[in-house]
C-alpha positions as CSV (number, residue, x, y, z in Angstrom):
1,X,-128.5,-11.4,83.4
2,X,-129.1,-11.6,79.3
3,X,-130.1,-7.7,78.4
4,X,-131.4,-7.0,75.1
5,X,-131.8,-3.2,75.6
6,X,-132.5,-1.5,72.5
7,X,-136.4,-2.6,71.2
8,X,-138.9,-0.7,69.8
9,X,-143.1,-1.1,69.7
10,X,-145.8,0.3,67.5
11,X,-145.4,3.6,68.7
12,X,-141.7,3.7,66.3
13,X,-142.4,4.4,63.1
14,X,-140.8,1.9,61.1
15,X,-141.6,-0.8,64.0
16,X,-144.2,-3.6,62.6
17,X,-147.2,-3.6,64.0
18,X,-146.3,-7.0,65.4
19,X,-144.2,-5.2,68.2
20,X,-147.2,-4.8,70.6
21,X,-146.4,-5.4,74.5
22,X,-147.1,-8.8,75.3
23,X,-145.6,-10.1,71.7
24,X,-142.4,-8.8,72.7
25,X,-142.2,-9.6,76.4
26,X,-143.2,-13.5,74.5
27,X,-140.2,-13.1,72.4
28,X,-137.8,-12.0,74.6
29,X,-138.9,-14.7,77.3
30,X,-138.4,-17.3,74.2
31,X,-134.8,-16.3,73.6
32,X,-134.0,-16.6,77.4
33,X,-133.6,-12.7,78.0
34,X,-133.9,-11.8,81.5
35,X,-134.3,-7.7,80.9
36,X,-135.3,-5.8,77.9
37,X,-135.0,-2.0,77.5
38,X,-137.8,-0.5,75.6
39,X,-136.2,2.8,73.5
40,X,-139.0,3.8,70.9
41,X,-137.7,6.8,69.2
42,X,-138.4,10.3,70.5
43,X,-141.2,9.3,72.8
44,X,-141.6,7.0,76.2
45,X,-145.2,6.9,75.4
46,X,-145.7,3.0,75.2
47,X,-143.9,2.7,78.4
48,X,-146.8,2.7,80.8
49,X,-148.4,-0.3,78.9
50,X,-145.1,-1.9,78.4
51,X,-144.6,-2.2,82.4
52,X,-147.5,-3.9,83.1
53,X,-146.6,-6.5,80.3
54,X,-143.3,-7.0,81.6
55,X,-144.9,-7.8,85.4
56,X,-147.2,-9.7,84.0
57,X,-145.2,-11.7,82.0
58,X,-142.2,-12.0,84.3
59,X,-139.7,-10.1,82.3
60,X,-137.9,-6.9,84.0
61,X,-138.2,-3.7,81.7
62,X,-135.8,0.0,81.7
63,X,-137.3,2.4,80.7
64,X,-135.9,4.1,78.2
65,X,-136.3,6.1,74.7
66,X,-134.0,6.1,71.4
67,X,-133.4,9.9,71.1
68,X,-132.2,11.8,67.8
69,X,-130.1,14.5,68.8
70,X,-130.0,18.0,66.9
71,X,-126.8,16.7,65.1
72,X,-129.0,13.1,63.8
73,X,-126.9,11.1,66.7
74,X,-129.5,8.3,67.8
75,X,-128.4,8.3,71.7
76,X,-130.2,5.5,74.5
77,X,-131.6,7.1,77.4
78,X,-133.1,4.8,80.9
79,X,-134.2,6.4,83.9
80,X,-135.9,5.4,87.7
81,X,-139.6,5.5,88.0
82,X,-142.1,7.1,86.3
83,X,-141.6,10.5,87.3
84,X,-138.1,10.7,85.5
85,X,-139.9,9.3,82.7
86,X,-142.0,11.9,82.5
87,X,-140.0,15.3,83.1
88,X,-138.5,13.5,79.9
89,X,-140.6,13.7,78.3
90,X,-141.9,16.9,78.7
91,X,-138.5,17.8,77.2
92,X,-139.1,15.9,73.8
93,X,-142.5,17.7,73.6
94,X,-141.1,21.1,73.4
95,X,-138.2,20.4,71.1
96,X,-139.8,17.5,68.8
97,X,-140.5,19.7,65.3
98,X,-143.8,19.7,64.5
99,X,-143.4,17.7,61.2
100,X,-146.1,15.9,60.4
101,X,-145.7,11.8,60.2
102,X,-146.6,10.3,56.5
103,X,-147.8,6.9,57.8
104,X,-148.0,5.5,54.1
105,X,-144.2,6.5,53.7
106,X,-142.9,6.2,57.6
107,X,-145.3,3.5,58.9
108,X,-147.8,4.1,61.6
109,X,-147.1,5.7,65.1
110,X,-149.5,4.2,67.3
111,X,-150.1,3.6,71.6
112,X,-151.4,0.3,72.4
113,X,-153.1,-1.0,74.9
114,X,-152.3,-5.1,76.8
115,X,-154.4,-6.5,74.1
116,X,-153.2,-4.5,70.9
117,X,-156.3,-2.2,70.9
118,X,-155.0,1.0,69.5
119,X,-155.3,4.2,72.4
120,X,-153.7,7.3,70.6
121,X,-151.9,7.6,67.0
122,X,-148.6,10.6,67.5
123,X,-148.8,12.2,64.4
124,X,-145.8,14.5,64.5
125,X,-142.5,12.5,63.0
126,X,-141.1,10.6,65.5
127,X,-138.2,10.2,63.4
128,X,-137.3,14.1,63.4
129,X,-134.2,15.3,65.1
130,X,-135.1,17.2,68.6
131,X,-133.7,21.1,68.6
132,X,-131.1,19.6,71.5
133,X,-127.5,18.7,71.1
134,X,-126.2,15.4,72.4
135,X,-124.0,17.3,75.0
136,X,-127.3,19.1,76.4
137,X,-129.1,15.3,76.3
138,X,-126.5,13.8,77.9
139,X,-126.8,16.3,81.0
140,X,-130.3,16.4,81.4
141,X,-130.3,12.1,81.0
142,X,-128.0,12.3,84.1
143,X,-129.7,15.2,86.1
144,X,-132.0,12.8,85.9
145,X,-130.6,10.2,87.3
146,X,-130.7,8.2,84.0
147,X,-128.4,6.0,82.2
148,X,-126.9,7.4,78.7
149,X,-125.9,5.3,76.1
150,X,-124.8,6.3,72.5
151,X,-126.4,3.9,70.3
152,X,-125.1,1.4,67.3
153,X,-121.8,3.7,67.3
154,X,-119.9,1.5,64.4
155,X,-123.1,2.6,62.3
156,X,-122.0,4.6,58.7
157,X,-125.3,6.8,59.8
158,X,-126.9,8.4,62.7
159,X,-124.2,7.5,65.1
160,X,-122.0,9.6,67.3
161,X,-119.2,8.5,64.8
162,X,-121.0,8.7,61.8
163,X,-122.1,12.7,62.5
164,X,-119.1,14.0,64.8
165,X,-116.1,11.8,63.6
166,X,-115.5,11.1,67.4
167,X,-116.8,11.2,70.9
168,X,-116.6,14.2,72.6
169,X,-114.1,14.2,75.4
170,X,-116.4,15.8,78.1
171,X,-119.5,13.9,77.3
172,X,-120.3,11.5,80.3
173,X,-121.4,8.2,78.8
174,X,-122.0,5.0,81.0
175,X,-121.5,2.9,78.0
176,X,-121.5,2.7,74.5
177,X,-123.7,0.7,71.9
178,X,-122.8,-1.5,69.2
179,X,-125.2,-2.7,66.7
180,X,-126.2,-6.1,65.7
181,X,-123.9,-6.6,62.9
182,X,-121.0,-5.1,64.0
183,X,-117.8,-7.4,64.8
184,X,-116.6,-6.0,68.0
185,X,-112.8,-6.9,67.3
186,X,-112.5,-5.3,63.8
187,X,-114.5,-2.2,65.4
188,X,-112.1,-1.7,68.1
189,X,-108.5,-2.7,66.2
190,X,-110.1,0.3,63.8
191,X,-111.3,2.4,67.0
192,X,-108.6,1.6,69.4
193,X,-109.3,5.2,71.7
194,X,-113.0,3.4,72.4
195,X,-111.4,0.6,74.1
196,X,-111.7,2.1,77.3
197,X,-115.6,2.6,77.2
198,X,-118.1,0.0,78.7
199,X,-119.7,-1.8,76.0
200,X,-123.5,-3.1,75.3
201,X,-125.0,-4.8,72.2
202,X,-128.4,-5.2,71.4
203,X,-130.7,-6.0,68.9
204,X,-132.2,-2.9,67.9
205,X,-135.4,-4.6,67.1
206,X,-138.5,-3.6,65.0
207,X,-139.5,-6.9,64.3
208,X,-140.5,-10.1,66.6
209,X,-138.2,-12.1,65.2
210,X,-135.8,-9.7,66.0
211,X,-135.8,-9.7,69.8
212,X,-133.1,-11.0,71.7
213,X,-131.1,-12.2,68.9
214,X,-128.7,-10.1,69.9
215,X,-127.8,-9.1,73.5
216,X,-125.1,-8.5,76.5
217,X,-124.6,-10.0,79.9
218,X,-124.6,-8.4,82.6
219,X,-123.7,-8.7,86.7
220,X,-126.2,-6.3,88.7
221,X,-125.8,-7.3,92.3
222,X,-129.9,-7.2,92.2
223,X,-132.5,-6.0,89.9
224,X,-132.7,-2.0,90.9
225,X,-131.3,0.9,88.7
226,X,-129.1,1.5,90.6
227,X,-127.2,-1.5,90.6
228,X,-128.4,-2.4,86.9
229,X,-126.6,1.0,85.9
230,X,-123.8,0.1,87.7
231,X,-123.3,-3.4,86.0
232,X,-123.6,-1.3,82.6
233,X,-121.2,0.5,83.3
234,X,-118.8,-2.7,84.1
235,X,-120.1,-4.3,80.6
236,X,-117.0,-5.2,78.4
237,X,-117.5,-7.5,75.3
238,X,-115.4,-10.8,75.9
């Protein structure tokens, strides 16, 4: 199975406005991806739309959100059915700072509906760090049942590596990111204690063109979570 599981919509700030539901699920259909995760930052708003796109369209979706954590570590987060979804978000309500968004600066923060009509506008930052540490993320990700994925680690900013220096010992992640650009060999010769961790890469996309340029096979034994978290877990770069 070809994932690409780190795309963003409208709803993410510095998406285009291009990245509307069934654009994407067009894209990633065109580059011969078979699952895309949608992970728009600090919100799983666009989710709901997203779904019936994907069915529609005949692409499988996880669920998922792009989370800043209090210390500026982007960190991937997927979780079962809609009510996991959900107590998730509840969480990023009560800890996303109420800084306003600056459209003309950040770009708009909009929820779409299947044919681009425009539903809600979020107008605090979606970009702001949450008042939650990656450690307390990572646990409520997997009380949830969720998958937890620190995102485009090689990144010089708003990685795990970039903001700690290292990943912490005790915090439980199914895999780890890399970005787009990153060349997986020189990242592990100069990271060789990572070498153990399962290993995704995706696109990261704001853009159409973006979508499924980039992505990681995987080997579920079907299409639930279940067995699609297990198969990230078993996902080493060749």
């Amino acid at each position: 199975m070809k994932v690409d599981l780190h795309v963003h919509t409208v709803l993410s700030p510095c998406g285009d406005l291009d990245m509307s539901p069934r654009p994407i699920i067009a894209a990633a259909r065109a580059r011969g991806i078979d699952m895309i995760g949608i992970t728009d930052h600090n919100s799983t708003r666009q989710l709901a739309v997203m779904r019936q796109a994907a069915r529609e369209g005949g692409l499988l979706l996880l669920p998922g959100v792009e989370v800043t954590t209090r210390e500026e570590i982007h960190c991937l987060a997927f979780f079962p059915g809609e009510a996991r979804v959900d107590a998730f978000q509840r969480f990023l309500d009560e800890r996303l700072p109420a800084i306003p968004n600056d459209p003309a600066r950040f770009g708009y923060q909009v929820i779409v509906d299947a044919d681009e009509r425009v539903l809600d506008e979020e107008k605090r930052l979606l970009l702001s760090a949450i008042d939650a540490g990656i450690d307390e993320v990572e646990r409520l990700v997997h009380e949830l049942d969720g998958i937890f994925v620190p995102a485009h680690v090689d990144k010089s900013r708003d990685s795990v590596l970039s903001q700690l220096g290292f990943i912490p010992p005790a915090l439980d992640c199914d895999a780890i990111e890399l970005s787009a650009r990153a060349d997986p060999a020189l990242f592990f010769a100069m990271n060789p204690l990572l070498s153990g961790y399962p290993v995704i890469r995706s696109s990261d996309a704001h853009y159409l063109d973006d979508v499924g340029k980039v992505f990681t096979c995987i080997y579920p034994a079907d299409d639930s979570f279940d067995a699609i978290r297990d198969a990230i877990r078993g996902a080493f770069l060749p």
